[in-house]
N, C-alpha and C positions, 0 to 999 in steps of 0.2 A: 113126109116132108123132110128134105135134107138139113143138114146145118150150115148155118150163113156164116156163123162167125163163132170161133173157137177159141178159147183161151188157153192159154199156153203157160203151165207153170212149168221152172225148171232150175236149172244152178248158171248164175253168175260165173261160175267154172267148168272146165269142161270134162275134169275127172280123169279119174285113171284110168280108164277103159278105153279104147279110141271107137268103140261102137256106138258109146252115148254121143258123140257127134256126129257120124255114120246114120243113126237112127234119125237124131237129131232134124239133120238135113233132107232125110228124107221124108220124113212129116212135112217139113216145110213145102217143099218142091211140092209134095201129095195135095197139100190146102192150095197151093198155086193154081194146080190144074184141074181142079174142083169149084177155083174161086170161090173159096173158104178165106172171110177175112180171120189175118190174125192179128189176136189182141192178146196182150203180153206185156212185160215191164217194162220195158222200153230200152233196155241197154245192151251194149253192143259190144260184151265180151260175153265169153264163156258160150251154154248151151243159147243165151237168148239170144245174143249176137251172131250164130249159126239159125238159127230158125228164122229169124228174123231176114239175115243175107237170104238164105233158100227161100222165102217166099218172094221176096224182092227180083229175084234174079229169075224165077217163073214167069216173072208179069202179075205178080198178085198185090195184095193191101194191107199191108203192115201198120198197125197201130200198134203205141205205146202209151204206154200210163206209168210214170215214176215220178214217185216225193222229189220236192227238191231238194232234200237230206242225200237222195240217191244219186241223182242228176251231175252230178261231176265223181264222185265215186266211183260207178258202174260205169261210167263213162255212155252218155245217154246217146241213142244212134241217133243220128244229123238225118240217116236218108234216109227214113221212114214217110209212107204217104204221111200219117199223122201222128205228133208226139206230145200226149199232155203231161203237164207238169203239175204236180196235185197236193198239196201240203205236207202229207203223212199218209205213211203205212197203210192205215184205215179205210182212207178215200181212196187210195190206189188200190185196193184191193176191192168195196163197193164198186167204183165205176168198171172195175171188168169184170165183175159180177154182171154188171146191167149191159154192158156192151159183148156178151156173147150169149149162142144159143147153148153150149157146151163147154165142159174145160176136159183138160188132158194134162196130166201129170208127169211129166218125165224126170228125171234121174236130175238129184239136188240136195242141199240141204236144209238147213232150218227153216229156211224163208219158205223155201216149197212145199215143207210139211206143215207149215202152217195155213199156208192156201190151202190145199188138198184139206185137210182137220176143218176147214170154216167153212169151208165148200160144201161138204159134208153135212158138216152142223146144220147150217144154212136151209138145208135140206132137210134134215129131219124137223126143223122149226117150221119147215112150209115160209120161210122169209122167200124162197127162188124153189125151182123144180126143176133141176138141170141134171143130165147124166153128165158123169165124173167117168172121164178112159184114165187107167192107168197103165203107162207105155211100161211094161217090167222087162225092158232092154237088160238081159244076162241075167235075169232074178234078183235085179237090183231090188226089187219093195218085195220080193215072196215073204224073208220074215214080217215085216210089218203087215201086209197080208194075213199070214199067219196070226197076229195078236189081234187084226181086227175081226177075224173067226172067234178066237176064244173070246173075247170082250161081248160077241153076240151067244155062243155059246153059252156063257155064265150069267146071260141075262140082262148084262150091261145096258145093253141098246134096246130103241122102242121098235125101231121094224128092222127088218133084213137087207142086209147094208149091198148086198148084190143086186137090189132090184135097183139101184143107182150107181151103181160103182162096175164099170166095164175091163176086164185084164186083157190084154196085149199082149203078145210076143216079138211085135213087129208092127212099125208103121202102117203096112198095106192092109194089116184086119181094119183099119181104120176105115179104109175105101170103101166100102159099102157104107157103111152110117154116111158117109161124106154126099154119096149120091142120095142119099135118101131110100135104103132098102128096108 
């Protein structure tokens, strides 16, 4: 069975690289034509405001989830099919938890490593059972990658963090998980 609905961590910015947008958008346009809903923070700069446009502009279903700490900061998207507004951090982070079959990591900072880090966690607690794509557009996460090797190497971790954690090089390895292969 394919995935319905994906979550999308990312940067509020779009970075220095013009391929994290490049990528960006074509993830998007890719859930479009899969009709893969996305669920995401809701705001409408940076990488979310590109994934977000590209799924829109498909014919797809964009949902958002952002605090209303976030919600005029991030400046929250108007044209989203749906956009909730959620207290905190916390709860925007749970409800796309529940509201997708998967998430996907792309290129961000603090805020997206800390999705991806709970997402994770999440998982190894058996709270959710969800694969975790990580888009490493340029070898943006190899070192973090790399630490999350040693961290299982030195015994850190209880199980092996590849049986849920999928690497990328490009939007389109994603298209097979999408159809369901």
């Amino acid at each position: 069975m394919g995935i319905k609905s994906l979550a999308v961590f990312c940067g509020s910015k779009e970075g220095a690289d013009p391929l994290f947008t490049e990528h960006t958008a074509q993830l998007g346009t890719l859930m479009a034509q899969y009709g893969v809903t996305l669920v995401y923070g809701g705001g409408n700069v940076g990488l979310m405001g590109t994934v977000a446009n590209a799924v829109l502009a498909g014919g797809g279903t964009a949902m958002g989830v952002i605090p209303q700490l976030l919600a005029d900061r991030e400046r929250s998207h108007k044209g989203l099919t749906q956009l909730e507004i959620v207290p905190d951090m916390h709860t925007r982070k749970r409800k796309m938890y529940e509201l997708c079959d998967a998430g996907v990591i792309l290129p961000g900072g603090y805020g997206t490593l800390d999705e991806f880090f709970e997402m994770i966690t999440w998982n190894n607690l058996a709270i959710h059972d969800k694969t975790i794509f990580v888009l490493n557009t340029n070898d943006y996460y190899t070192h973090l990658l790399m630490h999350i090797k040693k961290m299982y190497s030195e015994g850190f971790l209880y199980e092996d963090p590849w049986e849920k954690i999928r690497v990328l090089s490009s939007p389109q390895e994603l298209g097979g998980y999408l159809k369901g292969k």
